[in-house]
MARSE-679548 format. One record per residue (C-alpha): residue in three letters; x, y, z. Coordinates in steps of 0.02 Angstrom, whole numbers, padded with zeros to 5 digits, always signed. Each point is the difference from the previous one (the first is absolute). Layout:
<atoms>
ALAXYZ ...
</atoms>
This chain:
<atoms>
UNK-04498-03711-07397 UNK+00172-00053-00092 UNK+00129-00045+00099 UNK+00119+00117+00080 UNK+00185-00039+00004 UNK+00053-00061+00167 UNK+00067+00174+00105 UNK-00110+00116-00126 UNK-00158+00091+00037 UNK-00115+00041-00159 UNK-00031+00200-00006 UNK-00086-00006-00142 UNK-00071-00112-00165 UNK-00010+00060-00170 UNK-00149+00014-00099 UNK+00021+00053-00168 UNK+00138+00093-00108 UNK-00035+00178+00011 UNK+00066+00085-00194 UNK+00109-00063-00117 UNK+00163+00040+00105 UNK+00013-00149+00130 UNK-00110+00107+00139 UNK-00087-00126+00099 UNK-00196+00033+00085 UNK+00043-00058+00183 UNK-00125-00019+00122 UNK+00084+00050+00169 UNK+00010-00151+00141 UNK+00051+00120+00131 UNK-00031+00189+00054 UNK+00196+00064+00028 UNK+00040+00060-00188 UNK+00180-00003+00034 UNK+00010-00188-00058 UNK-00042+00075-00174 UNK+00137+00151+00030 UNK+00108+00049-00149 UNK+00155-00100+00008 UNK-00064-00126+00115 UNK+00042-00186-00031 UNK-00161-00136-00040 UNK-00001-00161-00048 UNK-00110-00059-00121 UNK+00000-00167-00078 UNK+00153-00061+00083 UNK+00098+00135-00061 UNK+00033+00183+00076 UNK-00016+00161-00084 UNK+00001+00173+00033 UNK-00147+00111+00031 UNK+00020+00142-00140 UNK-00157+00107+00030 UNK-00172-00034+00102 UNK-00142+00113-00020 UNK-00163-00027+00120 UNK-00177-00019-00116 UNK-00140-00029+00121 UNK+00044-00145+00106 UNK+00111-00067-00136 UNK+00175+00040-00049 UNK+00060+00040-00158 UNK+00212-00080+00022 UNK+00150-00029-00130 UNK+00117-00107+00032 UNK+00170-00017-00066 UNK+00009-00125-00135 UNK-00162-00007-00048 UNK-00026+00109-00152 UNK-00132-00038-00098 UNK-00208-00052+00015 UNK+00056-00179-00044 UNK+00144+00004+00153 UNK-00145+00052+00121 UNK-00126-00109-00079 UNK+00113-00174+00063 UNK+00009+00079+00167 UNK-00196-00003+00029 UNK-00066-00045+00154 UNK+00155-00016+00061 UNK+00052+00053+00189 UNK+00110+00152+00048 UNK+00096-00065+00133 UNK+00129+00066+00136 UNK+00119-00087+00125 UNK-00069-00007+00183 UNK+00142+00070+00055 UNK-00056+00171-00093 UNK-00159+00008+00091 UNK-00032+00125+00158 UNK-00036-00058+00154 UNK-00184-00011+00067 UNK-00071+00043+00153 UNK-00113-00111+00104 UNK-00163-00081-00103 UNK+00060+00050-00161 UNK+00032-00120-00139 UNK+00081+00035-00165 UNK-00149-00107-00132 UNK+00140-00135-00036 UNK+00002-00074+00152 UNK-00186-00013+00013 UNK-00006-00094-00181 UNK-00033-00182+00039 UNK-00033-00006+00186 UNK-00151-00112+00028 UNK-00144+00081+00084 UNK-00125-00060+00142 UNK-00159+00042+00071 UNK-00006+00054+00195 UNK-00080-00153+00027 UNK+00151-00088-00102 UNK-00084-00055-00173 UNK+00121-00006-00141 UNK-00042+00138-00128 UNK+00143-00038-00099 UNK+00166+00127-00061 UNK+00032+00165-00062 UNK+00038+00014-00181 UNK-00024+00190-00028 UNK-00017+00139+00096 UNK-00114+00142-00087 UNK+00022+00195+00018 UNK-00180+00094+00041 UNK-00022+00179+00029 UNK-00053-00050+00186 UNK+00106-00140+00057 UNK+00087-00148-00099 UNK-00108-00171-00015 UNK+00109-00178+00014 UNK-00046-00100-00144 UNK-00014-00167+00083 UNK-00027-00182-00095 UNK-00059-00146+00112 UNK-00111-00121+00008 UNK-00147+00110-00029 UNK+00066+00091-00137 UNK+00070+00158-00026 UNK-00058+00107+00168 UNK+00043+00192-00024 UNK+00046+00061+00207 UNK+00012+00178+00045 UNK+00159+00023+00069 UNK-00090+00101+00144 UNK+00036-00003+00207 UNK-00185-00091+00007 UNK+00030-00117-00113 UNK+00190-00040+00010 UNK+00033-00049+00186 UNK+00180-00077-00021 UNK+00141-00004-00116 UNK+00140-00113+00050 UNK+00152-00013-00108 UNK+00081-00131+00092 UNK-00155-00122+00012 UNK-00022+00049-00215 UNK-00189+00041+00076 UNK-00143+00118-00004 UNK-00135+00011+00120 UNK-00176+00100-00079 UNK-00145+00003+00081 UNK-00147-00079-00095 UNK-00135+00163-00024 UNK-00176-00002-00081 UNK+00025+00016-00197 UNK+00159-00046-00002 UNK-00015-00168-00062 UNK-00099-00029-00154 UNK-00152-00120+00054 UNK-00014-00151-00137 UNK-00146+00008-00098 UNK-00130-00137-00040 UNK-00011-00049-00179 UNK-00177+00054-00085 UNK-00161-00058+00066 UNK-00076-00116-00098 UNK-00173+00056-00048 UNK-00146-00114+00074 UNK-00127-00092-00087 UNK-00195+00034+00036 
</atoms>
């Protein structure tokens, strides 16, 4: 994931210039549209502009912002992050994490192997899935109550239990065929 500004949370990335008058595809990073409200303020690219219009399209967003007013505008701005000050977000309650502060906290087994960090966090009709590199690879980990047992902020940890399936076994190369 790019780097946030320190004090900013990303809301959302861009994915593609939407038209030929500076609309930007944005895929959402969070579920409270208000971030994306007209008039809002969001920084993008170290610089902060004004939301002009949003308009929901699937799980995507169709947004304008000011200043950007043309396909080649929104083109330079792609794949970069939407982001808003911390200050701006609302409170949560008790085990609930805004997807920020999960990017990059290094995640263990139960029994305390190292599986490595998040890098990504993934949106699924059923539940989101931590994109998590390591030492074995890239592991894809339900974010589910069986699975996840702890999140810790302060300790930069997660705690998943290790399930059947959820690790992909490592394959032997081909046989080699026998002689008679």
């Amino acid at each position: 994931m790019d780097d946030v500004a320190p004090g900013y949370a990303a809301v959302g990335r861009v994915l593609s210039p939407w038209g030929l008058h500076g609309d930007l595809k944005v895929e959402p990073l969070t579920d409270r549209p208000d971030y994306f409200a007209p008039g809002r303020s969001i920084t993008i690219a170290g610089q902060t502009r004004i939301v002009e219009h949003s308009h929901p399209r699937g799980r995507l967003l169709c947004l304008k912002l000011s200043g950007i007013d043309d396909r080649n505008a929104a083109e330079a701005l792609r794949g970069q992050l939407l982001q808003v000050p911390e200050s701006d977000l609302e409170p949560l309650g008790e085990d609930q994490y805004y997807r920020f502060q999960l990017i990059g906290l290094s995640v263990r087994s139960t029994t305390g192997e190292p599986l490595g960090h998040v890098c990504r966090i993934l949106s699924t009709p059923s539940n989101d899935v931590f994109v998590v590199h390591g030492p074995r690879g890239e592991i894809l980990i339900p974010a589910i109550e069986d699975i996840v047992k702890e999140i810790d902020i302060e300790r930069s940890t997660i705690i998943v239990e290790m399930v059947p399936g959820l690790l992909q076994e490592r394959k032997e190369g081909p046989r080699q065929p026998r002689s008679p």
